[in-house]
C-alpha positions as CSV (number, residue, x, y, z in Angstrom):
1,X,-2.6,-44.5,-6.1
2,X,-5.4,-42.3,-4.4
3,X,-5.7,-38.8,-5.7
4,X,-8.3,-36.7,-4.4
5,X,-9.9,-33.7,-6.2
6,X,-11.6,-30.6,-4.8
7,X,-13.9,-29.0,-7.2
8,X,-15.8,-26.4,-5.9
9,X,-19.8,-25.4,-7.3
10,X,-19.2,-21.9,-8.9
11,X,-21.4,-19.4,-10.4
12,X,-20.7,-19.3,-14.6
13,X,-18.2,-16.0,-15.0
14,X,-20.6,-15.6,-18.1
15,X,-23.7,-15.4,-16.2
16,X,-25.6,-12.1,-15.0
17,X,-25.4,-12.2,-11.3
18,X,-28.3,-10.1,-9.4
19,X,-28.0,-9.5,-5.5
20,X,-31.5,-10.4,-3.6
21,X,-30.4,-9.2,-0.3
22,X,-27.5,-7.8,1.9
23,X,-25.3,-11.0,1.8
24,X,-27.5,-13.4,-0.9
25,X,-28.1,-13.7,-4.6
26,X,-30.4,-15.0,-7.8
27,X,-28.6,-18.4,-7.3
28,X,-31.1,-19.3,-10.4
29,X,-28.0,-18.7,-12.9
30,X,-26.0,-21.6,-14.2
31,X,-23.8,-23.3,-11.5
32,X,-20.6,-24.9,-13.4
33,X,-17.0,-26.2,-11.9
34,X,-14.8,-23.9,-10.7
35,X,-12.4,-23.5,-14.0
36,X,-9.2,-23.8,-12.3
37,X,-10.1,-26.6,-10.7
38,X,-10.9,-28.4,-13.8
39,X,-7.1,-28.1,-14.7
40,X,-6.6,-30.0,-11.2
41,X,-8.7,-32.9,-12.5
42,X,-7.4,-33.2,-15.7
43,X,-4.0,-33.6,-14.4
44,X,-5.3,-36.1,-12.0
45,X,-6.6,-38.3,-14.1
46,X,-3.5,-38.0,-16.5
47,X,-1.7,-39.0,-13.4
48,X,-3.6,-42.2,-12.8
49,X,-3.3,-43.5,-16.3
50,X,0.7,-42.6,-16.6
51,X,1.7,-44.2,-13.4
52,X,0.1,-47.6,-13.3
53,X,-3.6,-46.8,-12.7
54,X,-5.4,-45.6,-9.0
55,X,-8.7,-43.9,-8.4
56,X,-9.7,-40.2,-9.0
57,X,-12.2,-39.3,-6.2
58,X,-13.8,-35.6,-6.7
59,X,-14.9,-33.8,-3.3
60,X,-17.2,-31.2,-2.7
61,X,-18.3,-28.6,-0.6
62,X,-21.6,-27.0,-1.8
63,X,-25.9,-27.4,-1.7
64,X,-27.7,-30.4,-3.0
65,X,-27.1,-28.8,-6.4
66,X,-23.8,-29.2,-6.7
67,X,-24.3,-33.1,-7.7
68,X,-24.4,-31.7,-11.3
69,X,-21.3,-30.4,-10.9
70,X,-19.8,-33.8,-9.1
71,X,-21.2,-35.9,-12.3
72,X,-19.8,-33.8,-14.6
73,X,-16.5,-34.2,-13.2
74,X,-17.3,-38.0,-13.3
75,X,-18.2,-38.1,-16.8
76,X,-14.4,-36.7,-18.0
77,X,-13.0,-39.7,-15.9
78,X,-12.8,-39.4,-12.2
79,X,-13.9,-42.5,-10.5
80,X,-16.7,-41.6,-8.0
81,X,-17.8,-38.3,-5.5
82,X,-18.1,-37.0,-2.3
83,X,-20.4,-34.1,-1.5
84,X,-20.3,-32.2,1.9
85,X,-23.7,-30.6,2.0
86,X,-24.1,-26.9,3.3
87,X,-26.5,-24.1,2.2
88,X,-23.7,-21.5,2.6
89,X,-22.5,-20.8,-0.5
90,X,-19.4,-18.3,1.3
91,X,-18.4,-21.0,3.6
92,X,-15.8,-19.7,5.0
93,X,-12.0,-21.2,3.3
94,X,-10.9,-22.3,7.2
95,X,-14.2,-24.3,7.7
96,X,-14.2,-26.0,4.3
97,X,-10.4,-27.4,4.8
98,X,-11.5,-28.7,7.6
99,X,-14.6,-30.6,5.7
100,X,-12.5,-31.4,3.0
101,X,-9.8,-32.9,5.2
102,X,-12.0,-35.0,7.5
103,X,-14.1,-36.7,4.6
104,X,-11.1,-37.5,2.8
105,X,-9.7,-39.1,6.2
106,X,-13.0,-41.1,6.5
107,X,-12.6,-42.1,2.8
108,X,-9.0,-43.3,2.3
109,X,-5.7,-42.2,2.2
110,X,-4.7,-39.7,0.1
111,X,-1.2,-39.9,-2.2
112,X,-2.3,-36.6,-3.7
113,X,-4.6,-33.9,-3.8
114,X,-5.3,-31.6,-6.4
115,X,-6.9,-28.1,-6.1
116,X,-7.3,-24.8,-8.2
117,X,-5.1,-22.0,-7.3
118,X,-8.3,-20.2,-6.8
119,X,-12.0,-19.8,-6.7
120,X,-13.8,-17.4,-9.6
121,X,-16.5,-16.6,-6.8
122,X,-14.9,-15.1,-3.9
123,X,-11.3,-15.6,-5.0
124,X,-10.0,-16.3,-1.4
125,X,-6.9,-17.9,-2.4
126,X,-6.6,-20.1,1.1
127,X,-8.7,-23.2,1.2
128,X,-5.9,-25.2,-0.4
129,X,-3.5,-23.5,2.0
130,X,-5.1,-24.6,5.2
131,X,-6.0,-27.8,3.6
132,X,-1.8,-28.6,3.1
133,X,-1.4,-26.9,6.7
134,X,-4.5,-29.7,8.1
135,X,-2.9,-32.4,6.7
136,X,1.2,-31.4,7.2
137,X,1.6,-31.8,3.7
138,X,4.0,-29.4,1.3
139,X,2.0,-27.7,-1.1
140,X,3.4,-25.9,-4.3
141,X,0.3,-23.1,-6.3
142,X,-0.2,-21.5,-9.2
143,X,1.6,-24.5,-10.8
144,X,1.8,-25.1,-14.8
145,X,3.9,-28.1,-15.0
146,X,3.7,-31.4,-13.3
147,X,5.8,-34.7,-13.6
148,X,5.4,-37.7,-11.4
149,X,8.0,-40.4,-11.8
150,X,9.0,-43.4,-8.6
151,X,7.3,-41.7,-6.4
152,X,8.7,-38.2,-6.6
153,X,7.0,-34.6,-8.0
154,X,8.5,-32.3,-9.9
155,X,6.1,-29.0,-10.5
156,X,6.9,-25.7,-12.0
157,X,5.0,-23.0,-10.6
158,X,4.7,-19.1,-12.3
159,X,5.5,-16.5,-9.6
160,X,6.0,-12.5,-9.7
161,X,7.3,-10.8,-13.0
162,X,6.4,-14.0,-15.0
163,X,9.5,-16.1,-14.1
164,X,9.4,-19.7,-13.2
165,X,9.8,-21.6,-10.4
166,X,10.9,-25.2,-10.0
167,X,9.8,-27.5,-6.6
168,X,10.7,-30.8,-6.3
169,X,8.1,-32.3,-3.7
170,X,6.9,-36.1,-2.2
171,X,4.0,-37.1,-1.6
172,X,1.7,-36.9,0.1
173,X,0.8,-33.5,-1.1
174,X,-0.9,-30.6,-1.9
175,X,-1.0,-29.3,-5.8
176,X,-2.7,-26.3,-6.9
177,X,-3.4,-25.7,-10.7
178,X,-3.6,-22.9,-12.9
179,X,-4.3,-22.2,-16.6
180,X,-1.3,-23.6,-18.6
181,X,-0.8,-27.3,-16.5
182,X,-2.5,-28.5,-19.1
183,X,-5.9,-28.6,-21.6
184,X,-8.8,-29.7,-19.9
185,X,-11.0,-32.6,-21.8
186,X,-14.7,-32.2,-22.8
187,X,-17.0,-35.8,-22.0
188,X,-18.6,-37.5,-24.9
189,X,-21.9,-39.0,-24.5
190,X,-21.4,-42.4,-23.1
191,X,-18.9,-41.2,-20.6
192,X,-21.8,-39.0,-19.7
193,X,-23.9,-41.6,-19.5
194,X,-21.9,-43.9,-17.6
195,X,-21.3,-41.3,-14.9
196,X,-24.7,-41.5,-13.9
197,X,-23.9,-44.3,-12.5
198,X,-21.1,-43.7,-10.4
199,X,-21.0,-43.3,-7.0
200,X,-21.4,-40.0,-4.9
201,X,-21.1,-40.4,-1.2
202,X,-23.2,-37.6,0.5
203,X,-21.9,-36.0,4.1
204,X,-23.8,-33.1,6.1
205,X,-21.0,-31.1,6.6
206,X,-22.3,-30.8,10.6
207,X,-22.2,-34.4,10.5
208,X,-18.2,-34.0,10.6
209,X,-18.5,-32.0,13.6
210,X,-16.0,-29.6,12.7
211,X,-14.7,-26.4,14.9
212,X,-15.3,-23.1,13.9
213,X,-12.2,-21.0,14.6
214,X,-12.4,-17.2,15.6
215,X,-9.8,-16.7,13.6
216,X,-12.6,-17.2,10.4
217,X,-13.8,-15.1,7.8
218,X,-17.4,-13.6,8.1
219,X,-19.5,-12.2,4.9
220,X,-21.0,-9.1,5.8
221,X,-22.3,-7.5,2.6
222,X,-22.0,-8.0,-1.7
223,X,-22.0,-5.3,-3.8
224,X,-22.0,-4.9,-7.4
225,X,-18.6,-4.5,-9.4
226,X,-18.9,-0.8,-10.4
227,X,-19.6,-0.3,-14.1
228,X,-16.2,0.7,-16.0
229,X,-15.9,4.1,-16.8
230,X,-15.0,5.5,-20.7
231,X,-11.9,6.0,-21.9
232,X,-11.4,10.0,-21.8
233,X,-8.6,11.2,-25.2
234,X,-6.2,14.0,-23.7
235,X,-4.6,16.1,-26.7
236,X,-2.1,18.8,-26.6
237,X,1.5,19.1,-26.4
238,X,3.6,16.7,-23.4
239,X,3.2,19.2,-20.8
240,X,-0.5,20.0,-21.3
241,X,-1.1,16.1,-21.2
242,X,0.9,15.9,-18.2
243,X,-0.5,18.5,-16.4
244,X,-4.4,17.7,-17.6
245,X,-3.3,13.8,-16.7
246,X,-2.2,14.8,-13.1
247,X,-5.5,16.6,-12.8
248,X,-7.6,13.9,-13.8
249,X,-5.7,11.4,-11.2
250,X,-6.3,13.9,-8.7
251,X,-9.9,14.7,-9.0
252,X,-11.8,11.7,-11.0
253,X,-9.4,8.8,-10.4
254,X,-8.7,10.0,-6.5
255,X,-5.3,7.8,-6.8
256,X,-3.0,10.7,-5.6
């Protein structure tokens, strides 16, 4: 069994991000795995070692920095890498499907693949999307349960007012995790070790000659989150609160 992984090369959520220009960043701050993704790989490799063994190949779309990121996915038990090279870090989520799908096609043949739900940088909740819709594969998200058993998937996904939802799928296909599937492992040293040693294939991502589609996203500018406001105390009776709270909403909040 082949099960590919995409990680993606993120930004730590604890690190202090400073813009350097219109559309660019201090990109001097600690790069990590996207942490959903890291749920995907877990799974994967728990997938490989309940059904009669496979290979757990990571893929990435990122700079020449993101190898860190590929090893460290190695050293928690994925077999070896690809990275797809680009200095755009906002690639846009249409363009990268179609580099994840075309080195996975020159690389093998895919039983499953595994994404996050989502990035923690720009939180565009496609790429897995397109990447089921390049390859005509179902895809189930946001998916907390998984079960593999003679060649069938059973996944139970969380969807609106915090009900469940059960898919049965089969492969090939698209799964994308979220907190919950399971707990992701830390590497101990020698596995550490012994991922420097594993392969990772590198691609230019414009030596898969891919086509840009108008239909693309473009980044035109970052901004800063704004800073959260205090909390403000309203006292009185219920009327004066109301009345002081509908005031507020008007003229502060601007929400009606």
């Amino acid at each position: 069994m082949q099960i590919y992984v995409c990680v993606k090369h993120v930004p730590d959520t604890a690190a202090n991000i400073y813009l350097t220009g219109k559309t660019a960043y201090d990109e001097s701050v600690k790069f990590v795995a996207n942490p959903y993704d890291e749920y995907g790989l877990e799974e994967a490799i728990k997938a490989v070692k309940e059904n009669g063994g496979g290979e757990v190949v990571i893929v990435t779309v990122g700079p020449e920095g993101a190898f860190s990121t590929i090893r460290s996915a190695l050293a928690v038990g994925a077999d070896r890498g690809i990275l797809i090279t680009t200095d755009d870090q906002f690639t846009d989520s249409m363009k990268i499907s179609q580099a994840l799908k075309k080195a996975i096609e020159q690389d093998g043949s895919p039983d499953l693949i595994f994404t996050g739900k989502q990035t923690v940088d720009s939180e565009g909740m496609q790429t897995h999307y397109h990447l089921a819709a390049a390859f005509d594969m179902p895809i189930a998200t946001d998916v907390v349960d998984f079960k593999l058993s003679n060649g069938k998937i059973v996944v139970e996904r969380e969807i609106e007012g915090g009900a469940r939802q059960i898919i049965e799928m089969t492969k090939p296909c698209v799964i994308g995790a979220t907190k919950g599937l399971n707990e992701p492992r830390y590497p101990k040293l020698p596995d550490i070790l012994k991922a420097k040693k594993k392969e990772i294939k590198k691609i230019a991502i414009a030596d898969l000659e891919i086509l840009v589609s108008d239909s693309g996203t473009q980044l035109l500018e970052l901004q800063p989150a704004p800073e959260k406001g205090a909390a403000k105390m309203i006292e009185g009776d219920a009327h004066k609160m109301a009345e002081e709270l509908i005031q507020l909403l008007k003229n502060e909040a601007k929400v009606i």
